[in-house]
BADRENRO-492841 format. One record per residue (C-alpha): residue number from 1; z, x, y. Coordinates in nm, 4 decimals. Example, Ala and Ser with C-alpha at 12.3 -4.5 7.8 and 13.67 -1.06 7.14 Angstrom:
2
+-----+----------+----------+----------+
!   i !        z !        x !        y !
+-----+----------+----------+----------+
!   1 !   0.7800 !   1.2300 !  -0.4500 !
!   2 !   0.7140 !   1.3670 !  -0.1060 !
+-----+----------+----------+----------+
***
This chain:
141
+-----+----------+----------+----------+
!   i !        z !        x !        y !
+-----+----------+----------+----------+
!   1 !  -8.0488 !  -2.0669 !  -5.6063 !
!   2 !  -7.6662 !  -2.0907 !  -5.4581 !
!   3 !  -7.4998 !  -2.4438 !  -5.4283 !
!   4 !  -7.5150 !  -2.5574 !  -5.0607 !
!   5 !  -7.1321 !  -2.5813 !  -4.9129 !
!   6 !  -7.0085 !  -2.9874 !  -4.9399 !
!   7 !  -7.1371 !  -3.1229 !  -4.6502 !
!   8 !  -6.9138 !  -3.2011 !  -4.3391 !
!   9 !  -6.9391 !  -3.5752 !  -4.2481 !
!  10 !  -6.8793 !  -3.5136 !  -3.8564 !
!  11 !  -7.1337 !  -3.3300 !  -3.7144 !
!  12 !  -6.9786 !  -3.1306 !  -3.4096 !
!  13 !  -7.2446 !  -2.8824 !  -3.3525 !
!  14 !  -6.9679 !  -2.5932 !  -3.3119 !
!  15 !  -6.6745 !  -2.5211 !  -3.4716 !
!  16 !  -6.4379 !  -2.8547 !  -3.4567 !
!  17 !  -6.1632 !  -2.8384 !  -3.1358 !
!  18 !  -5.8255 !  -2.8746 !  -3.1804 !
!  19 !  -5.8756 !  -3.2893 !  -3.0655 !
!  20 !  -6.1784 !  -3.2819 !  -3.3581 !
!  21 !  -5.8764 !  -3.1766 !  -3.5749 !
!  22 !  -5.6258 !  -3.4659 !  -3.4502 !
!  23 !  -5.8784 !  -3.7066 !  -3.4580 !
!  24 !  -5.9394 !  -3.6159 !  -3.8452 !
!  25 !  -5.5709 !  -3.6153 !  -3.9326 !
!  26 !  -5.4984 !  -3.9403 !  -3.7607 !
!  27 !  -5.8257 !  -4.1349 !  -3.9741 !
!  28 !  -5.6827 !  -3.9409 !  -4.3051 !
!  29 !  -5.3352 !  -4.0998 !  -4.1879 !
!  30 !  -5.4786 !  -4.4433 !  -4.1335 !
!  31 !  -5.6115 !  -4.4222 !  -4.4971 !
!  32 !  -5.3022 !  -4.3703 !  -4.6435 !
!  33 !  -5.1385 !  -4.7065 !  -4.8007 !
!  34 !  -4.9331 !  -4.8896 !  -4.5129 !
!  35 !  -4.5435 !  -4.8283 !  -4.7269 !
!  36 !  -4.6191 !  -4.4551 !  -4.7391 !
!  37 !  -4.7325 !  -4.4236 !  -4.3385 !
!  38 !  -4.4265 !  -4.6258 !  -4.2645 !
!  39 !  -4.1729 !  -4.3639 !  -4.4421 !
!  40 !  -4.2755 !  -4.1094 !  -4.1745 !
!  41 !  -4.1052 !  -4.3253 !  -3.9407 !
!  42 !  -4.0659 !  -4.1317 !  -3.6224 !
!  43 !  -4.3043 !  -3.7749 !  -3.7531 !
!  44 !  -4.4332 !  -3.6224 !  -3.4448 !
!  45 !  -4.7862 !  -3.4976 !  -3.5806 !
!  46 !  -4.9351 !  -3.2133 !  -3.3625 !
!  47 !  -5.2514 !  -2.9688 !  -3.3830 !
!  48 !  -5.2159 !  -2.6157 !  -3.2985 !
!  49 !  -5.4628 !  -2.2978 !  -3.3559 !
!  50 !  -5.2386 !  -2.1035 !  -3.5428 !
!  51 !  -4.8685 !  -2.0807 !  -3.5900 !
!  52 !  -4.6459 !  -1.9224 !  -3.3475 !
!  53 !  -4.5127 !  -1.5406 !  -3.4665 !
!  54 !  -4.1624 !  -1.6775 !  -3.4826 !
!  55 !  -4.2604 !  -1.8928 !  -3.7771 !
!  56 !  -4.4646 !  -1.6662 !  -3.9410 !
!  57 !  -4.1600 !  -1.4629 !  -3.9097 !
!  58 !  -3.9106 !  -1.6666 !  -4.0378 !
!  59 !  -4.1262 !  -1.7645 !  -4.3199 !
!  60 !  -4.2541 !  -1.4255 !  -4.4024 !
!  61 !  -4.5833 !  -1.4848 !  -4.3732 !
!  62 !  -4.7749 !  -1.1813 !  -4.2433 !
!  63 !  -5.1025 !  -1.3027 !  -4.1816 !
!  64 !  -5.1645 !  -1.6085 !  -3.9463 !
!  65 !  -5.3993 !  -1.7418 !  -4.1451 !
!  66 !  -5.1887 !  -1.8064 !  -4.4272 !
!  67 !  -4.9846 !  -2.1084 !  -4.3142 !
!  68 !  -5.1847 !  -2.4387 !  -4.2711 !
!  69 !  -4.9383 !  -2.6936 !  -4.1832 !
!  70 !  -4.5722 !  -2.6764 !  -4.1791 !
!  71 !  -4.3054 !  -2.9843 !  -4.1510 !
!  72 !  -3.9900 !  -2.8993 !  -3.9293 !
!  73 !  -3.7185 !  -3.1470 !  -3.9335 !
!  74 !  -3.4641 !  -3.2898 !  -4.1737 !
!  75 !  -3.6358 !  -3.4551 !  -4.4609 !
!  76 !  -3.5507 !  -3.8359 !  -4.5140 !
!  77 !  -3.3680 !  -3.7479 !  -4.7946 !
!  78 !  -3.0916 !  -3.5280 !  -4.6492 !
!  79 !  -3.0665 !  -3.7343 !  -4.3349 !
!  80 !  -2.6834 !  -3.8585 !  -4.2116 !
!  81 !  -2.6146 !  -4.1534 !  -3.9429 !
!  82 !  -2.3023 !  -3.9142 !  -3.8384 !
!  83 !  -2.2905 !  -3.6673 !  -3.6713 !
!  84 !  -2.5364 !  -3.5259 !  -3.3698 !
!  85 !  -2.8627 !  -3.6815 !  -3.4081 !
!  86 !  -3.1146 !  -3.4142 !  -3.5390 !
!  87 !  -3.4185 !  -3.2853 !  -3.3759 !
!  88 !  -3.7559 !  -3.4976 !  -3.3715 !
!  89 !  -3.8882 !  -3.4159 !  -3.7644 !
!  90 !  -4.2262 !  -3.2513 !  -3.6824 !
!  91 !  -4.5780 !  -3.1779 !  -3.9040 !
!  92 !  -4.8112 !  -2.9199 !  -3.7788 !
!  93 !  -5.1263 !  -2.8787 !  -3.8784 !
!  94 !  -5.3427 !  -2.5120 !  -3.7946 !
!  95 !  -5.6846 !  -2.5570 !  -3.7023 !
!  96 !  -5.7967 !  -2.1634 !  -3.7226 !
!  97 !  -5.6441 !  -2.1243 !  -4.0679 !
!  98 !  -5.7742 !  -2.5016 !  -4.1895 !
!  99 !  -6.1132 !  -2.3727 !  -4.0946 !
! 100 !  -6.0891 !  -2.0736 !  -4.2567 !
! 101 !  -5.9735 !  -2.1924 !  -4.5519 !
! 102 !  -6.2550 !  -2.4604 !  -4.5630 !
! 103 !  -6.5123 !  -2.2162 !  -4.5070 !
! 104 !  -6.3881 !  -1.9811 !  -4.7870 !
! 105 !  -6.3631 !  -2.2978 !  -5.0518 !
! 106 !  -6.7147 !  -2.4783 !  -4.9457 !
! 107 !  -6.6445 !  -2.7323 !  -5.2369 !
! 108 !  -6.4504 !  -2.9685 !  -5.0493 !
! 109 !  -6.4805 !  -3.1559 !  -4.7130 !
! 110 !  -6.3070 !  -3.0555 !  -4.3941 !
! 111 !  -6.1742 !  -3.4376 !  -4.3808 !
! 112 !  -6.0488 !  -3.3888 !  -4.7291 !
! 113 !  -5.8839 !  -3.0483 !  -4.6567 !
! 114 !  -5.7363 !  -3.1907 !  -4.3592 !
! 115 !  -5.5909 !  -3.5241 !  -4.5657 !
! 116 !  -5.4686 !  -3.2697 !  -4.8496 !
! 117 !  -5.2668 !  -3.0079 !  -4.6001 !
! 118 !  -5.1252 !  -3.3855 !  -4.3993 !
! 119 !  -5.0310 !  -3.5463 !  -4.6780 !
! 120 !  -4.8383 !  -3.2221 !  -4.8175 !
! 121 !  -4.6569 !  -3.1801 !  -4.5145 !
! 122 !  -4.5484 !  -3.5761 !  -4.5348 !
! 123 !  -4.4093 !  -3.5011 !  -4.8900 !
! 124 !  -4.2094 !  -3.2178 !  -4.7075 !
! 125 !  -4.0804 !  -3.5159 !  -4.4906 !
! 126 !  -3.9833 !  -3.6950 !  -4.7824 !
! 127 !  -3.7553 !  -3.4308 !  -4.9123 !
! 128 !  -4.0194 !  -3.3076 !  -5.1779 !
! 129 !  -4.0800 !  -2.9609 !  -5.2692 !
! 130 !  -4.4283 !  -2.7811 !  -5.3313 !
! 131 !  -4.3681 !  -2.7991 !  -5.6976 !
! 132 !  -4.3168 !  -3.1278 !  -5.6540 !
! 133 !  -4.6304 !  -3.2102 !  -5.4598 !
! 134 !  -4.8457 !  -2.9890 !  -5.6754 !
! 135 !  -4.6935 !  -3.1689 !  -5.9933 !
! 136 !  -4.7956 !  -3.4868 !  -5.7893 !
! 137 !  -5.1344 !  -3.3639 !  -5.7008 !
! 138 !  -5.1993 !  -3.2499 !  -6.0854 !
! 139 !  -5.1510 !  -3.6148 !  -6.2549 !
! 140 !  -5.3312 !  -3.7850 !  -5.9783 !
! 141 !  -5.6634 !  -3.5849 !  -6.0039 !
+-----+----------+----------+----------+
***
C-alpha cells in the first residue's frame, strides 16, 4: 500500500488561485521572527502563474516550470545612498510551477513549499547566494 501525499491544511476544493497563493505567503511571512521580516524593508511580494519569457530568457531557463520564485532588485548588501535611487526590490513567487512541484514531491505541505521558495527569495534580498541558503537550510534541518 503507497503512502498517502502530506496532507494540505487548506482545503480549497480546486486547485489553489493565485490570491490562495498570496494569502499562504503572507501567513508563512507573518511566521517569520519580527528582525528578519523587518530586513525586507520595502520587498514588494507578488504572485504570478508563471514567469514571463523574458526571464526565463535571461535566466536560461527553458521550461516555465522550472523557476519558482525569483527576487529582482539590489540586495541590501550592495545597496548605495548615492546615486539614482534603484528600482522597488521585488520577490515573485509562481503558482503553476509551486503546484507542480508540490504535486511531484507529495512529502511536504503546500504551506511549507510556499514558506521554503519565500524565504529563499528573502535570502536573495539579503545579498545571499543559493549556496549560501542551501548551506543555511542544511544545518538548520
Amino acid at each position: 500500500m503507497s503512502e498517502a501525499p502530506a496532507p494540505l491544511r487548506h482545503s480549497f476544493g480546486k486547485a489553489p488561485s493565485l490570491d490562495d497563493l498570496a494569502a499562504l505567503a503572507e501567513a508563512a511571512f507573518q511566521t517569520l521572527p519580527e528582525g528578519f521580516r523587518k530586513l525586507t524593508g520595502d520587498v514588494v511580494f507578488r504572485v504570478d502563474d508563471f514567469p514571463p519569457d523574458d526571464v526565463l530568457d535571461e535566466l536560461g531557463i527553458e521550461d516555465a516550470f522550472g523557476l519558482t520564485g525569483l527576487y529582482q532588485g539590489v540586495d541590501i548588501g550592495r545597496r548605495s545612498g548615492f546615486g539614482p535611487a534603484p528600482q522597488p526590490s521585488m520577490i515573485f513567487l509562481y503558482r503553476r510551477p509551486i503546484l507542480d512541484e508540490w504535486a511531484e514531491r507529495g512529502e511536504v505541505t503546500l504551506e511549507e513549499l510556499v514558506s521554503h521558495v519565500l524565504v529563499h527569495e528573502i535570502g536573495h534580498h539579503m545579498g545571499l547566494s543559493d549556496a549560501d541558503i542551501e548551506a543555511i537550510e542544511a544545518s538548520a534541518g
